[in-house]
OpenMM code with the backbone's topology and positions (N, CA, C; nanometers):
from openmm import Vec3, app, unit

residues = "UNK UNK UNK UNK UNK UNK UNK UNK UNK UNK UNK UNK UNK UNK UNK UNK UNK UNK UNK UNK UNK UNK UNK UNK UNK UNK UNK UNK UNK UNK UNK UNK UNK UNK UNK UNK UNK UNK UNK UNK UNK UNK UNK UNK UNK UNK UNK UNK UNK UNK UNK UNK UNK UNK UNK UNK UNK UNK UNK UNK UNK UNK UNK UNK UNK UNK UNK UNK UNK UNK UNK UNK UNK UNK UNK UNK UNK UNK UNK UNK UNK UNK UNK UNK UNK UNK UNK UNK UNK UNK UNK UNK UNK UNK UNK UNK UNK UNK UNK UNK UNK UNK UNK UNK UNK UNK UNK UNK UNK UNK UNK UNK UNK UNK UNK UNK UNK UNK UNK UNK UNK UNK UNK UNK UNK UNK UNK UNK UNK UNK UNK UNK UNK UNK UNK UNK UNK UNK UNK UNK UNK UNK UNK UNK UNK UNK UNK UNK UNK UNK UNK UNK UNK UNK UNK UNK UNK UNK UNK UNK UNK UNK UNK UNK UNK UNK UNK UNK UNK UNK UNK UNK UNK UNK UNK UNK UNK UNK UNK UNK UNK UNK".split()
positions = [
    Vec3(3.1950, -12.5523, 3.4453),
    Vec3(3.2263, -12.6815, 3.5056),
    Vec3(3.2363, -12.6647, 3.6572),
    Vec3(3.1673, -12.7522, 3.7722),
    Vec3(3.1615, -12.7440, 3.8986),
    Vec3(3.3579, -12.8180, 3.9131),
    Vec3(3.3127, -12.7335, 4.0181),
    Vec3(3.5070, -12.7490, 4.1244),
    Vec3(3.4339, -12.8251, 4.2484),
    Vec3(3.5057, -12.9265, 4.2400),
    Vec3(3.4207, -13.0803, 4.2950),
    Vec3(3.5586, -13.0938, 4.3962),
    Vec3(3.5731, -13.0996, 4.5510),
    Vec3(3.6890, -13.1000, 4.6191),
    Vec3(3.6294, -13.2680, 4.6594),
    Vec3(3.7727, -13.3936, 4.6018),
    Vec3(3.7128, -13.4919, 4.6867),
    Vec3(3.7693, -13.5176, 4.8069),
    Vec3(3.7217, -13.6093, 4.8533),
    Vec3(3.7552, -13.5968, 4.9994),
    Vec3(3.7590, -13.7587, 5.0556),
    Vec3(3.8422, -13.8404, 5.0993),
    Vec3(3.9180, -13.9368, 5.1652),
    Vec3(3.9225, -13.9730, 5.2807),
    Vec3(3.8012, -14.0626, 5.3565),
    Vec3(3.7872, -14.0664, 5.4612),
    Vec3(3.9074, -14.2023, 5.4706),
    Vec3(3.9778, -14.1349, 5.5654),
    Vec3(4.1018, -14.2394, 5.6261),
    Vec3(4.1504, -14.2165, 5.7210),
    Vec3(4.0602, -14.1975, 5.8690),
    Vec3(4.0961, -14.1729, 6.0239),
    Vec3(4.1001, -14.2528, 6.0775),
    Vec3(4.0240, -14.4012, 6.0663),
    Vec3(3.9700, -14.4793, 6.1425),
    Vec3(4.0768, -14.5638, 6.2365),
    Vec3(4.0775, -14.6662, 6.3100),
    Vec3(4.1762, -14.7716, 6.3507),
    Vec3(4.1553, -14.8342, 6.2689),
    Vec3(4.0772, -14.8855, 6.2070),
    Vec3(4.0697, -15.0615, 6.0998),
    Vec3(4.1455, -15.1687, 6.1888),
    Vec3(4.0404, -15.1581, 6.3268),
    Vec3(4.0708, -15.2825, 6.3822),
    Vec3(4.0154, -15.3953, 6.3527),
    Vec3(3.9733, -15.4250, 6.2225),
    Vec3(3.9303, -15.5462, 6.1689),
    Vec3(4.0563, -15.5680, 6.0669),
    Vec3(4.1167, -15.4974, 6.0092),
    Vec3(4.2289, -15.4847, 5.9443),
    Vec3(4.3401, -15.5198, 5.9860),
    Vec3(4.3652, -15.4703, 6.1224),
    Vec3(4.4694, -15.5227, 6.2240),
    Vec3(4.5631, -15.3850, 6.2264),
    Vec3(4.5188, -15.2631, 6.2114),
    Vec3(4.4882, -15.1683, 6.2075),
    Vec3(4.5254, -15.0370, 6.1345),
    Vec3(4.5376, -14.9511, 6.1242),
    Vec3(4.4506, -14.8204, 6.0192),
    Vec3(4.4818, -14.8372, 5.8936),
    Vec3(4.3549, -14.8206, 5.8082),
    Vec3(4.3718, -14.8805, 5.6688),
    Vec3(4.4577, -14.7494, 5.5871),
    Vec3(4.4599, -14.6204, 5.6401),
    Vec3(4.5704, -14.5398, 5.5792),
    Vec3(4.6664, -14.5561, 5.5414),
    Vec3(4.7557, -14.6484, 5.6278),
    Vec3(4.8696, -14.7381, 5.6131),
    Vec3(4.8733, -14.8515, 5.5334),
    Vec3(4.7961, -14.8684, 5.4780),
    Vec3(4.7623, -15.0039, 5.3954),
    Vec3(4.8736, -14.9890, 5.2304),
    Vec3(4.9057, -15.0895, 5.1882),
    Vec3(4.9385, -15.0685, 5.0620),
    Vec3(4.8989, -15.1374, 4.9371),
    Vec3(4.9007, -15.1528, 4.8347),
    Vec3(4.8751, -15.2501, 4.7414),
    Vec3(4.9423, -15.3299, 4.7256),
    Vec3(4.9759, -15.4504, 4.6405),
    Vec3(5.0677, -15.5540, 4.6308),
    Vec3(5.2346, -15.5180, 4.5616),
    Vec3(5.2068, -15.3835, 4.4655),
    Vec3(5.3658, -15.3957, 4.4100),
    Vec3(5.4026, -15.2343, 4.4848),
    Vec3(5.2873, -15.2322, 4.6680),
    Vec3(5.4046, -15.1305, 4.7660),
    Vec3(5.3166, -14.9576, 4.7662),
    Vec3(5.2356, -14.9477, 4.6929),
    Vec3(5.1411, -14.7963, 4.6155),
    Vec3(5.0878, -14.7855, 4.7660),
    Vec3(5.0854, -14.6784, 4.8794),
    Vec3(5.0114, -14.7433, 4.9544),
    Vec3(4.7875, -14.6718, 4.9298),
    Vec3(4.7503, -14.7277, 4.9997),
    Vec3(4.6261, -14.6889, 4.9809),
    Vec3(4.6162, -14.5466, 4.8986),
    Vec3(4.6118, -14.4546, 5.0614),
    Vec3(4.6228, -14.3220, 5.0204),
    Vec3(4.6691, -14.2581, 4.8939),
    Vec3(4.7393, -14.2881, 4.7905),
    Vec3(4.7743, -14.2601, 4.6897),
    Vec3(4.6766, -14.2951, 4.5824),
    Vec3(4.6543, -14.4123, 4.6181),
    Vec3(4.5588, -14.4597, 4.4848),
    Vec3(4.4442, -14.3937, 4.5121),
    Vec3(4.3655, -14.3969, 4.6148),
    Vec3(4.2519, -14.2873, 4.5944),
    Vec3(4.3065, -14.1662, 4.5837),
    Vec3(4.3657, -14.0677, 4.6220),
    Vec3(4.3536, -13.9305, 4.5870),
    Vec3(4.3970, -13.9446, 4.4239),
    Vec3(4.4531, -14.0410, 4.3639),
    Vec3(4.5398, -14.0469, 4.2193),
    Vec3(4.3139, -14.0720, 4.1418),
    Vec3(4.2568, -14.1374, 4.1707),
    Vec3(4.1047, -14.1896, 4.1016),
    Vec3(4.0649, -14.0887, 4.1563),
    Vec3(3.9905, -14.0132, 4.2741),
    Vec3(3.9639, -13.8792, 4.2321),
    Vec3(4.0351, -13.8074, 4.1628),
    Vec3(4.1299, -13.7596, 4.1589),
    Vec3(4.2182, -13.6121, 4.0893),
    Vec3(4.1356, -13.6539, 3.8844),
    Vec3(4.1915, -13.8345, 3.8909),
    Vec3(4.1686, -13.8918, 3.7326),
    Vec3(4.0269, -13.8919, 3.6977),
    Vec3(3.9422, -13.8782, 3.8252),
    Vec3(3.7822, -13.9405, 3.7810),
    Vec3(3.7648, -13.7328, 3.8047),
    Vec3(3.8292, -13.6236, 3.8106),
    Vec3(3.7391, -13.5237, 3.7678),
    Vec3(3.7601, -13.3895, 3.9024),
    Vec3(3.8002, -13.4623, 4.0176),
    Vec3(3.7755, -13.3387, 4.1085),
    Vec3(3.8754, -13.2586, 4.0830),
    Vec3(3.8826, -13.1716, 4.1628),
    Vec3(3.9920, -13.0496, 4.1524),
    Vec3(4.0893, -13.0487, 4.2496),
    Vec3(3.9997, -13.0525, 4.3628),
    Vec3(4.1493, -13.0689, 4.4404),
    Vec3(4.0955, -13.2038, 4.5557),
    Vec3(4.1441, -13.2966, 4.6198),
    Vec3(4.1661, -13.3613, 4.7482),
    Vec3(4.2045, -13.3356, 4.8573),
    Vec3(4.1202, -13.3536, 4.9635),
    Vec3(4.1355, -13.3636, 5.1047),
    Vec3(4.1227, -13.4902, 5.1755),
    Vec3(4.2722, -13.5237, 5.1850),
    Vec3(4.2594, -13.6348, 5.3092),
    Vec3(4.2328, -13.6371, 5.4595),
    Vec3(4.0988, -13.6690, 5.5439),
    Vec3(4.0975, -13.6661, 5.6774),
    Vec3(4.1659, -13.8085, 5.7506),
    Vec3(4.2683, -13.7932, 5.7914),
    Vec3(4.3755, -13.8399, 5.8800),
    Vec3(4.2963, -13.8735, 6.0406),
    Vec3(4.3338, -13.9725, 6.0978),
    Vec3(4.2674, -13.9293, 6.2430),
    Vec3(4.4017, -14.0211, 6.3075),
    Vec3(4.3918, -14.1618, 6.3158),
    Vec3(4.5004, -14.2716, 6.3898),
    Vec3(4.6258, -14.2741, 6.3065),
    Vec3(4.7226, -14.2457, 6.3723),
    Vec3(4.8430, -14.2542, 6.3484),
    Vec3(4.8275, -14.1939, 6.2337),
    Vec3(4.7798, -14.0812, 6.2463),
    Vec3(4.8186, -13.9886, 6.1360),
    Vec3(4.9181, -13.9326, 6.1002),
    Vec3(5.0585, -13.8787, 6.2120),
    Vec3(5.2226, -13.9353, 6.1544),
    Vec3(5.2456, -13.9738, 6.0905),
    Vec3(5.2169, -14.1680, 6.0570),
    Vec3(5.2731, -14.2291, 5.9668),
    Vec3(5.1944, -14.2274, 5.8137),
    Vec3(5.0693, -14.2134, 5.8352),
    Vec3(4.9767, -14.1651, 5.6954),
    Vec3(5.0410, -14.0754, 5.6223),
    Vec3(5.0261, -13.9567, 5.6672),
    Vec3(5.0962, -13.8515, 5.6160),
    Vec3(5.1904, -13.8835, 5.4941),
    Vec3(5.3091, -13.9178, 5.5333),
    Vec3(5.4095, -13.9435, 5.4883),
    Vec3(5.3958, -14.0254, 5.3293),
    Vec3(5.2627, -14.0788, 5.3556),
    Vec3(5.2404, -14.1622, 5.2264),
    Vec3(5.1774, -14.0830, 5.1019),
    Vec3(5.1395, -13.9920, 5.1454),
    Vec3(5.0564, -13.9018, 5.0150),
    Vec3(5.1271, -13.8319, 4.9065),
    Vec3(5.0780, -13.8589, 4.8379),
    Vec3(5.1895, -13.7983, 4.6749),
    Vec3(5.2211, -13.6465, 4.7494),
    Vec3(5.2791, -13.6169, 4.7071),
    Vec3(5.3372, -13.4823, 4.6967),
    Vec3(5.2625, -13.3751, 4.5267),
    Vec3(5.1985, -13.3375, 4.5953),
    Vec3(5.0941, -13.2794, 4.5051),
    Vec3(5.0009, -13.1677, 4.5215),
    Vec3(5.0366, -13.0881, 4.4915),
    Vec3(4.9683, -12.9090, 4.5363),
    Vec3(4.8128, -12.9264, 4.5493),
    Vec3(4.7481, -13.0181, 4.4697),
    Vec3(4.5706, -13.0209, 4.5007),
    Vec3(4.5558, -13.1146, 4.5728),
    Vec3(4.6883, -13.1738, 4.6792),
    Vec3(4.5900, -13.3009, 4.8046),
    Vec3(4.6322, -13.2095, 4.9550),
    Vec3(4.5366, -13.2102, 5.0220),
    Vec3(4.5717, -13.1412, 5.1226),
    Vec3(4.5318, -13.2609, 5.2429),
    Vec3(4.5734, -13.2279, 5.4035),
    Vec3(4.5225, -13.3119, 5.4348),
    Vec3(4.4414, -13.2529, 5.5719),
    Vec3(4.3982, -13.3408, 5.6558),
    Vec3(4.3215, -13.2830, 5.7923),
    Vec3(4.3365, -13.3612, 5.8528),
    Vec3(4.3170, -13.3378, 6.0046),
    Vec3(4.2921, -13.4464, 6.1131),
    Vec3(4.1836, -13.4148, 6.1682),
    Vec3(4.1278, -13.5535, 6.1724),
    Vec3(4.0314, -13.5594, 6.2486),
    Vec3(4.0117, -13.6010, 6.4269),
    Vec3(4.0896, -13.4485, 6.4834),
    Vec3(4.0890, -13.4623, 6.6532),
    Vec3(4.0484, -13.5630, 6.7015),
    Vec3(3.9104, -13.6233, 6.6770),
    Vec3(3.8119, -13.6618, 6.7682),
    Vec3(3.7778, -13.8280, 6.6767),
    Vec3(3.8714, -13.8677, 6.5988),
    Vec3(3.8028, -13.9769, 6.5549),
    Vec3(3.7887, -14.0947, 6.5951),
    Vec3(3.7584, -14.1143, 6.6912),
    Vec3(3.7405, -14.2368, 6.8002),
    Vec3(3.5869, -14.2104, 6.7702),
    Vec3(3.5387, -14.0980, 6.7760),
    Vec3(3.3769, -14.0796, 6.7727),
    Vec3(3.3315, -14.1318, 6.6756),
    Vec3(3.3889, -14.1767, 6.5734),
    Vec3(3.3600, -14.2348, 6.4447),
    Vec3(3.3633, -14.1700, 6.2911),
    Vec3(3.2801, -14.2324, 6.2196),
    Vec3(3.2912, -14.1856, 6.0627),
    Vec3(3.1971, -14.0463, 6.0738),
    Vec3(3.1281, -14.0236, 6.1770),
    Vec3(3.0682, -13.9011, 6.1530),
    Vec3(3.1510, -13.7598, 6.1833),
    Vec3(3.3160, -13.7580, 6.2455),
    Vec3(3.3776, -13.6849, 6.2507),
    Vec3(3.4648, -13.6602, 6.1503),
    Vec3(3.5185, -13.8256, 6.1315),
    Vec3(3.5769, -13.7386, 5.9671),
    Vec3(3.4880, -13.7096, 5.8628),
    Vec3(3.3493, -13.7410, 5.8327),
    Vec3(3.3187, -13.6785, 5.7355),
    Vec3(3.2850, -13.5279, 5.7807),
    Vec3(3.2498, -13.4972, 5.8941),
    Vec3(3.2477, -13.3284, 5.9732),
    Vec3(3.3897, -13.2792, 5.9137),
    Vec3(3.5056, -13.3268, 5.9810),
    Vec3(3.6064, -13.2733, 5.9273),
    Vec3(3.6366, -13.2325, 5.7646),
    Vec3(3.6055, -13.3277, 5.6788),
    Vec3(3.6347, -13.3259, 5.5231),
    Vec3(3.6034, -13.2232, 5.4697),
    Vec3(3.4256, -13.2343, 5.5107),
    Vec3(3.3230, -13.1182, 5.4914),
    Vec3(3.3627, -12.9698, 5.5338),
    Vec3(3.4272, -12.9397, 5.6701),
    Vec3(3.4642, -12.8479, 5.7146),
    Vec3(3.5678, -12.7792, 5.6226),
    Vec3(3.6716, -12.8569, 5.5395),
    Vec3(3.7913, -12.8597, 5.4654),
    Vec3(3.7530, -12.8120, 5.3115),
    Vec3(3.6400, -12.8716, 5.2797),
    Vec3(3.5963, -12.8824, 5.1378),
    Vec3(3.6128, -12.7301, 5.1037),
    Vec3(3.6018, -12.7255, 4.9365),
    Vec3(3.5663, -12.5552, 4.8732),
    Vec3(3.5030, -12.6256, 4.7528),
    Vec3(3.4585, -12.5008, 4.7053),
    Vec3(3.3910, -12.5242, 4.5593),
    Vec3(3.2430, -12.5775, 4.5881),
    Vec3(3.1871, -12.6431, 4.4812),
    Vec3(3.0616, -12.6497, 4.4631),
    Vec3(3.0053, -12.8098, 4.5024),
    Vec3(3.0905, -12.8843, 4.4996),
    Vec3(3.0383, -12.9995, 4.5589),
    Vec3(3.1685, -13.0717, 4.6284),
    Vec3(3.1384, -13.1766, 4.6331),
    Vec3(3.2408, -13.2512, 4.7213),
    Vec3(3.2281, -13.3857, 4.6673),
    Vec3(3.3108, -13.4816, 4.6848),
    Vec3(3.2907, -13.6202, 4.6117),
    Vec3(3.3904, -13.7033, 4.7358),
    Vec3(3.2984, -13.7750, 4.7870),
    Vec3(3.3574, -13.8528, 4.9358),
    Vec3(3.3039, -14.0452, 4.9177),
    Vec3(3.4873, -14.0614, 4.8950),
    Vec3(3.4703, -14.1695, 4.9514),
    Vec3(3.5956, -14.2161, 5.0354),
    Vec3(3.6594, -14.3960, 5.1123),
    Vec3(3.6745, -14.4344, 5.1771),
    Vec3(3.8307, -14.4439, 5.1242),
    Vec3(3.9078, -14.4526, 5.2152),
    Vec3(4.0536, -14.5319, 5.2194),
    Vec3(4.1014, -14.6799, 5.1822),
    Vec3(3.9767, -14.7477, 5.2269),
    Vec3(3.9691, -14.9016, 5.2056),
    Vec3(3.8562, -14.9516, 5.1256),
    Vec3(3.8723, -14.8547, 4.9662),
    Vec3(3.8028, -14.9246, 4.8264),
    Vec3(3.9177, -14.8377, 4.7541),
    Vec3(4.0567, -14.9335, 4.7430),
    Vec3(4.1412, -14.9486, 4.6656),
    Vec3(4.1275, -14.9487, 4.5452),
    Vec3(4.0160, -15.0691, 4.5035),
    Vec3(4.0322, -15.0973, 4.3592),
    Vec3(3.8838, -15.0008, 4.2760),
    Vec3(3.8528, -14.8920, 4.3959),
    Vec3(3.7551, -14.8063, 4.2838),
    Vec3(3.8117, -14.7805, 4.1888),
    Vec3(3.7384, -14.7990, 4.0020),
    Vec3(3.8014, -14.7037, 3.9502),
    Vec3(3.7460, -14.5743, 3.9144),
    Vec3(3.8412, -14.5218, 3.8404),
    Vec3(3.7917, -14.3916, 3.7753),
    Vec3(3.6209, -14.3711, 3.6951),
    Vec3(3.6451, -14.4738, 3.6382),
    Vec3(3.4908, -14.4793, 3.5657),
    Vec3(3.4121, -14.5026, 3.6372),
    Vec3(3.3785, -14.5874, 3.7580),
    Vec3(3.2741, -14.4848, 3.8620),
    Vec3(3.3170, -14.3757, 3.9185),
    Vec3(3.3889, -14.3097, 3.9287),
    Vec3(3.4258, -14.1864, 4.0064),
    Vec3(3.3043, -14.0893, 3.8791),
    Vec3(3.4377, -14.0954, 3.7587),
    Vec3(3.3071, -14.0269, 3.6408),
    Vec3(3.1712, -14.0362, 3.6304),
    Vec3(3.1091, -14.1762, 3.6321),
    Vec3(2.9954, -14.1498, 3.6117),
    Vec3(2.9040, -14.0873, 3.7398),
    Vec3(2.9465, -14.0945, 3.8803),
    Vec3(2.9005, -14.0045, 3.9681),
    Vec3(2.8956, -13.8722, 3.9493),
    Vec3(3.0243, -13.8318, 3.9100),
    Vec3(3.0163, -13.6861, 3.8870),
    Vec3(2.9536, -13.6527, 3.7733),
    Vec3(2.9303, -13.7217, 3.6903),
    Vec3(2.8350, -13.7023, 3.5041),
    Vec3(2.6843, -13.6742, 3.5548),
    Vec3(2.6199, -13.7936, 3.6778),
    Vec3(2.4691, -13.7827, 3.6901),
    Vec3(2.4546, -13.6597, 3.7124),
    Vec3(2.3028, -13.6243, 3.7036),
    Vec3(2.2028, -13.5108, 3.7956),
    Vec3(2.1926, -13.5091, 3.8976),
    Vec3(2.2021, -13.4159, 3.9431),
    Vec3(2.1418, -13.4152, 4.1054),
    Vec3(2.2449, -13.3495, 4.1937),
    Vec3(2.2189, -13.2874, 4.3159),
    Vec3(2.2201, -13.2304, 4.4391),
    Vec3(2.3040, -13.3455, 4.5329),
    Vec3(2.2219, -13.4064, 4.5222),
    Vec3(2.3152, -13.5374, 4.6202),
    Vec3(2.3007, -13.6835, 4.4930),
    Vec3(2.4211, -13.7343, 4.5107),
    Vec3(2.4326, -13.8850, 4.4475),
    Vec3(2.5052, -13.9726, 4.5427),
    Vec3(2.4943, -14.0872, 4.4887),
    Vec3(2.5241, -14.2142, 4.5293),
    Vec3(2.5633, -14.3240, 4.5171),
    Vec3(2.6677, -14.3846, 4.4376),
    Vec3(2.6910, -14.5313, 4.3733),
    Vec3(2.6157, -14.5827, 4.4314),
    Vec3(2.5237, -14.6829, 4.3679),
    Vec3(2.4805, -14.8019, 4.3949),
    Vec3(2.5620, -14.9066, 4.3458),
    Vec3(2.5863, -15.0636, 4.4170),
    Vec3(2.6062, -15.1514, 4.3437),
    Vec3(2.4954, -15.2299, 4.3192),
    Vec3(2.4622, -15.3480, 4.2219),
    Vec3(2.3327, -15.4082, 4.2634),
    Vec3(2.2092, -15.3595, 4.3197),
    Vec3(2.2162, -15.2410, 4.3509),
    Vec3(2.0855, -15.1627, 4.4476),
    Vec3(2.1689, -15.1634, 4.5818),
    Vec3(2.2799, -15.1780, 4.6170),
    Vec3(2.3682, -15.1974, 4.7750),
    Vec3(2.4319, -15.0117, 4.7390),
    Vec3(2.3763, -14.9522, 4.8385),
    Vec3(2.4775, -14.7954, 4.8399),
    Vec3(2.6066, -14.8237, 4.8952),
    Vec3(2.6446, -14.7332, 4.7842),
    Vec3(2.8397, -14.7820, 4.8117),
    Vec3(2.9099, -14.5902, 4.8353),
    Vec3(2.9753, -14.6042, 4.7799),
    Vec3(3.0926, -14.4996, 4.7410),
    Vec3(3.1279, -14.4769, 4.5986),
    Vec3(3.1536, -14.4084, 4.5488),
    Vec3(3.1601, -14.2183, 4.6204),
    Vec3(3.0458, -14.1925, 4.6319),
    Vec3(2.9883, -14.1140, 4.7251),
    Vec3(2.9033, -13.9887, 4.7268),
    Vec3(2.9035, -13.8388, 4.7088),
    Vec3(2.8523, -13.8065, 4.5979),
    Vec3(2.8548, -13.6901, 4.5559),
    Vec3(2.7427, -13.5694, 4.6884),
    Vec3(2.8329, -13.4463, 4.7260),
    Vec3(2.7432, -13.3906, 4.7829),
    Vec3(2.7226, -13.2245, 4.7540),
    Vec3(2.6228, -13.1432, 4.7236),
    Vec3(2.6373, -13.0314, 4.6542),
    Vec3(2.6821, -12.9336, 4.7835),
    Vec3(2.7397, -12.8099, 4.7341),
    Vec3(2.7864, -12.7412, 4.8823),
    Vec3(2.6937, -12.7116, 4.9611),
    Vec3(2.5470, -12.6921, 4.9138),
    Vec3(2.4593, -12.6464, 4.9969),
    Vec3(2.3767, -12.7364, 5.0738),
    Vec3(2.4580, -12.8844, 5.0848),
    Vec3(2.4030, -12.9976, 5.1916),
    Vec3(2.5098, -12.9996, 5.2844),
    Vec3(2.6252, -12.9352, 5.2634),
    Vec3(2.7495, -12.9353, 5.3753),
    Vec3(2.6957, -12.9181, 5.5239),
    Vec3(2.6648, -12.8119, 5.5178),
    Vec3(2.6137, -12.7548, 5.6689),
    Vec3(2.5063, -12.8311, 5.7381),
    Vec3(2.4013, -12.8421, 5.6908),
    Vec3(2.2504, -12.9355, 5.7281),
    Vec3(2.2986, -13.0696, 5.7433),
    Vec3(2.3674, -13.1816, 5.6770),
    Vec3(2.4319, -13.3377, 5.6595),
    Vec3(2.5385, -13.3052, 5.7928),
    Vec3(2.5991, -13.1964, 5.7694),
    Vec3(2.7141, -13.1852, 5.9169),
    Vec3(2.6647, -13.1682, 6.0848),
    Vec3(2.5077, -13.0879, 6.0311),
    Vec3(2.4023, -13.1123, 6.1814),
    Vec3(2.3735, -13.2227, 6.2128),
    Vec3(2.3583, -13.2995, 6.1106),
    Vec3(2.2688, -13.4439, 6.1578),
    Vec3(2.3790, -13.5311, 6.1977),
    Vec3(2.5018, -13.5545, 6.1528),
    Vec3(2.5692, -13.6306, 6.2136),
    Vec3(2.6345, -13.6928, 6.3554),
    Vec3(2.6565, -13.8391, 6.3730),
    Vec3(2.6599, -13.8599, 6.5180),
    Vec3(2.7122, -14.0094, 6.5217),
    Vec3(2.7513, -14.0501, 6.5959),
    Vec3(2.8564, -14.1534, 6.5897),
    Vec3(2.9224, -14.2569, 6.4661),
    Vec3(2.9265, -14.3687, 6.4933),
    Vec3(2.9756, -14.4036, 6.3245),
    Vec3(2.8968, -14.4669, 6.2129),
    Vec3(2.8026, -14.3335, 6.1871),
    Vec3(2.6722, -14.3586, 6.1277),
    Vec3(2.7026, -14.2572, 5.9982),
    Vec3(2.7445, -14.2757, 5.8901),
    Vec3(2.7945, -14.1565, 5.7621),
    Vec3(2.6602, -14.0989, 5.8019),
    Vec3(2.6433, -14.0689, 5.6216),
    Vec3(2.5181, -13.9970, 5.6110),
    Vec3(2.4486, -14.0537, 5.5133),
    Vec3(2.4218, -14.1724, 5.5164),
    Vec3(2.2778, -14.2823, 5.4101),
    Vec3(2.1540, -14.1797, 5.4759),
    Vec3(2.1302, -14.1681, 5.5929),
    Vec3(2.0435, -14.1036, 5.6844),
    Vec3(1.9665, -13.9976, 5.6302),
    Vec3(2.0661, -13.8838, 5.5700),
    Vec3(2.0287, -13.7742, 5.5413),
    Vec3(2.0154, -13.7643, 5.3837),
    Vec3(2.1236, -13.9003, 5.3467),
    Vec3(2.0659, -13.8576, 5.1801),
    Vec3(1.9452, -13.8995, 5.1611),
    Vec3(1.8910, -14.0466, 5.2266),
    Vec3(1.7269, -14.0702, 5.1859),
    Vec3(1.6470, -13.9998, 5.2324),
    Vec3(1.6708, -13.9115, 5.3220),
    Vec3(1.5755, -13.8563, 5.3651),
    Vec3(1.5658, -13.7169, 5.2439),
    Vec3(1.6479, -13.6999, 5.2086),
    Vec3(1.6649, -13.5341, 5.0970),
    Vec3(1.6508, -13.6123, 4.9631),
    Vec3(1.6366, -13.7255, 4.9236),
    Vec3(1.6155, -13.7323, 4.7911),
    Vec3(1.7182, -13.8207, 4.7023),
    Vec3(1.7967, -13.9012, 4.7513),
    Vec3(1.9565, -13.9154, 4.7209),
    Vec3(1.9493, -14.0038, 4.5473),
    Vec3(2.0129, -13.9504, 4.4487),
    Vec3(1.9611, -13.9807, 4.3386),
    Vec3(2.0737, -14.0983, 4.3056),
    Vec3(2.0359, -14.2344, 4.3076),
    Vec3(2.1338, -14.3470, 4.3475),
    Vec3(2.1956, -14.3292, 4.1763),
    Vec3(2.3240, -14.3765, 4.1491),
    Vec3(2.3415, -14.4340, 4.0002),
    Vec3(2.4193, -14.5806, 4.0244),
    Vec3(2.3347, -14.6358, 3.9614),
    Vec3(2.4329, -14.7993, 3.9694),
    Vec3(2.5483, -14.7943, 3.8613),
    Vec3(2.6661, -14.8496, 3.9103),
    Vec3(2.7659, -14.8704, 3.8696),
    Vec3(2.8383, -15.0230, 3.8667),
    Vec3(2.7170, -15.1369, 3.9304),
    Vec3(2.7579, -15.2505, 3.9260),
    Vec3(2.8313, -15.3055, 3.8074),
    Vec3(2.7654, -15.2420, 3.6833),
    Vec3(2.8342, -15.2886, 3.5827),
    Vec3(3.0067, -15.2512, 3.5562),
    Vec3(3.0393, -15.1483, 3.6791),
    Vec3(3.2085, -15.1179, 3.6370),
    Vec3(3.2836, -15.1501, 3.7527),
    Vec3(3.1982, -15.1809, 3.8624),
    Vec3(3.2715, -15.2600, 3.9818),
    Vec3(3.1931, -15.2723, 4.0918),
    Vec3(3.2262, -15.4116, 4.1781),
    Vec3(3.1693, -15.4664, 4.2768),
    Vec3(3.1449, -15.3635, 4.3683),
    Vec3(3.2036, -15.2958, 4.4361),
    Vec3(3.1335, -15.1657, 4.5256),
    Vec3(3.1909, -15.2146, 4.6703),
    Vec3(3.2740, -15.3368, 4.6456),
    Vec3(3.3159, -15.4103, 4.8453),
    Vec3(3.4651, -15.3389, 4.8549),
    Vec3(3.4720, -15.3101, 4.9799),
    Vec3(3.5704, -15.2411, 5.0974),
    Vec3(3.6700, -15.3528, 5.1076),
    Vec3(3.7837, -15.3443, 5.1398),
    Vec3(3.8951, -15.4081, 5.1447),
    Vec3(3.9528, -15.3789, 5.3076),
    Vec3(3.9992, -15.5146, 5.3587),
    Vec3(3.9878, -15.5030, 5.5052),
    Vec3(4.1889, -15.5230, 5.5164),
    Vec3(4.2515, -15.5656, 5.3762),
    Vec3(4.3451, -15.6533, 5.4015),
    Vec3(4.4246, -15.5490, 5.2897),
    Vec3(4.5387, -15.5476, 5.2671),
    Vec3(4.6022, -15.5389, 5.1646),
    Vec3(4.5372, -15.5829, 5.0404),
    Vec3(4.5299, -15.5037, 4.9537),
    Vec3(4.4448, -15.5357, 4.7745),
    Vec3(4.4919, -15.6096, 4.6905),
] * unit.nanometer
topology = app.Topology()
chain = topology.addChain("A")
for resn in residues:
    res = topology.addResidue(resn, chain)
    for name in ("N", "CA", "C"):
        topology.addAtom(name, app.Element.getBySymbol(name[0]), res)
C-alpha cells in the first residue's frame, strides 16, 4: 500500500473572504483546518501537512492535536499558490502526495478515496469535466512540478502537459471553493 502524505494548502490572505480562509470555521464552530486534515487522514493518507503562510499564529492553534498532521510555513506566500504548494512538496514523504485547498470544506471522503483508488502517476478530480481538488501527485513529479512553478498559478500547467489522468467525481460532489464560512 503507497504512504500518500496529504497536504493542505492554507497560506493565502482570502481577501475575497475578508481574510485567511485558515481561520475559517464551519457553522456548529469545527474550524476549516480540521475538517480537511480529519477527510484526508479518513479518505486514506498517512500522514498531513498543513502549509500555513498569513497569520499563521492564529491557524496553528486550530489543528487537531494529532501525531500525523504536521505543519509548515510558507515564508514567501504573498508570491502565491505556487509557494505553498513548493513548500508542501518540500515537506511531503512517502510515495505520493494528495493536495488539496483550505476553502473546500465540504469535500468528502469519497472523493478523497476515489482519487487515491484511480491509476496513474498524476490524478485529478474532475467535476463535470471542471478540474478541481484533490490532486494526486506521485513522488517522482515533486521535484520537476516544483521547477515549473511561479506565481499564483498551481500546477493544471504541468499536469496537462505530463498526462494528468482526470477522474470525475461530480457524481459525489460539486467540486466549488467556499469563500465564506460553510
Amino acid at each position: 500500500m503507497a504512504e500518500v502524505t496529504g497536504i493542505v494548502l492554507a497560506a493565502g490572505a482570502g481577501t475575497r473572504a475578508g481574510g485567511p480562509k485558515a481561520l475559517l470555521r464551519m457553522p456548529d464552530g469545527t474550524p476549516w483546518l480540521t475538517v480537511a486534515t480529519a477527510t484526508l487522514l479518513d479518505g486514506g493518507c498517512s500522514r498531513v501537512v498543513v502549509v500555513l503562510g498569513a497569520l499563521a499564529r492564529l491557524a496553528r492553534p486550530l489543528l487537531p492535536l494529532d501525531d500525523r498532521v504536521t505543519t509548515v510555513v510558507a515564508t514567501q506566500w504573498e508570491r502565491g499558490m505556487s509557494e505553498s504548494l513548493r513548500t508542501g512538496l518540500a515537506a511531503a514523504d512517502g510515495d505520493a502526495a494528495l493536495v488539496t485547498l483550505v476553502d473546500l470544506p465540504t469535500l468528502p471522503v469519497s472523493v478523497v478515496r476515489r482519487v487515491l483508488a484511480a491509476p496513474g502517476p498524476l490524478r485529478q478530480a474532475t467535476f463535470d469535466g471542471r478540474p478541481g481538488h484533490p490532486v494526486f501527485l506521485s513522488a517522482e513529479h515533486w521535484a520537476p512540478l516544483a521547477a515549473t512553478l511561479s506565481g499564483d498559478r498551481g500546477a493544471r500547467a504541468y499536469l496537462v502537459a505530463h498526462g494528468v489522468d482526470e477522474v470525475e467525481c461530480s457524481d459525489l460532489w460539486d467540486g466549488v471553493d467556499r469563500d465564506e464560512g460553510a
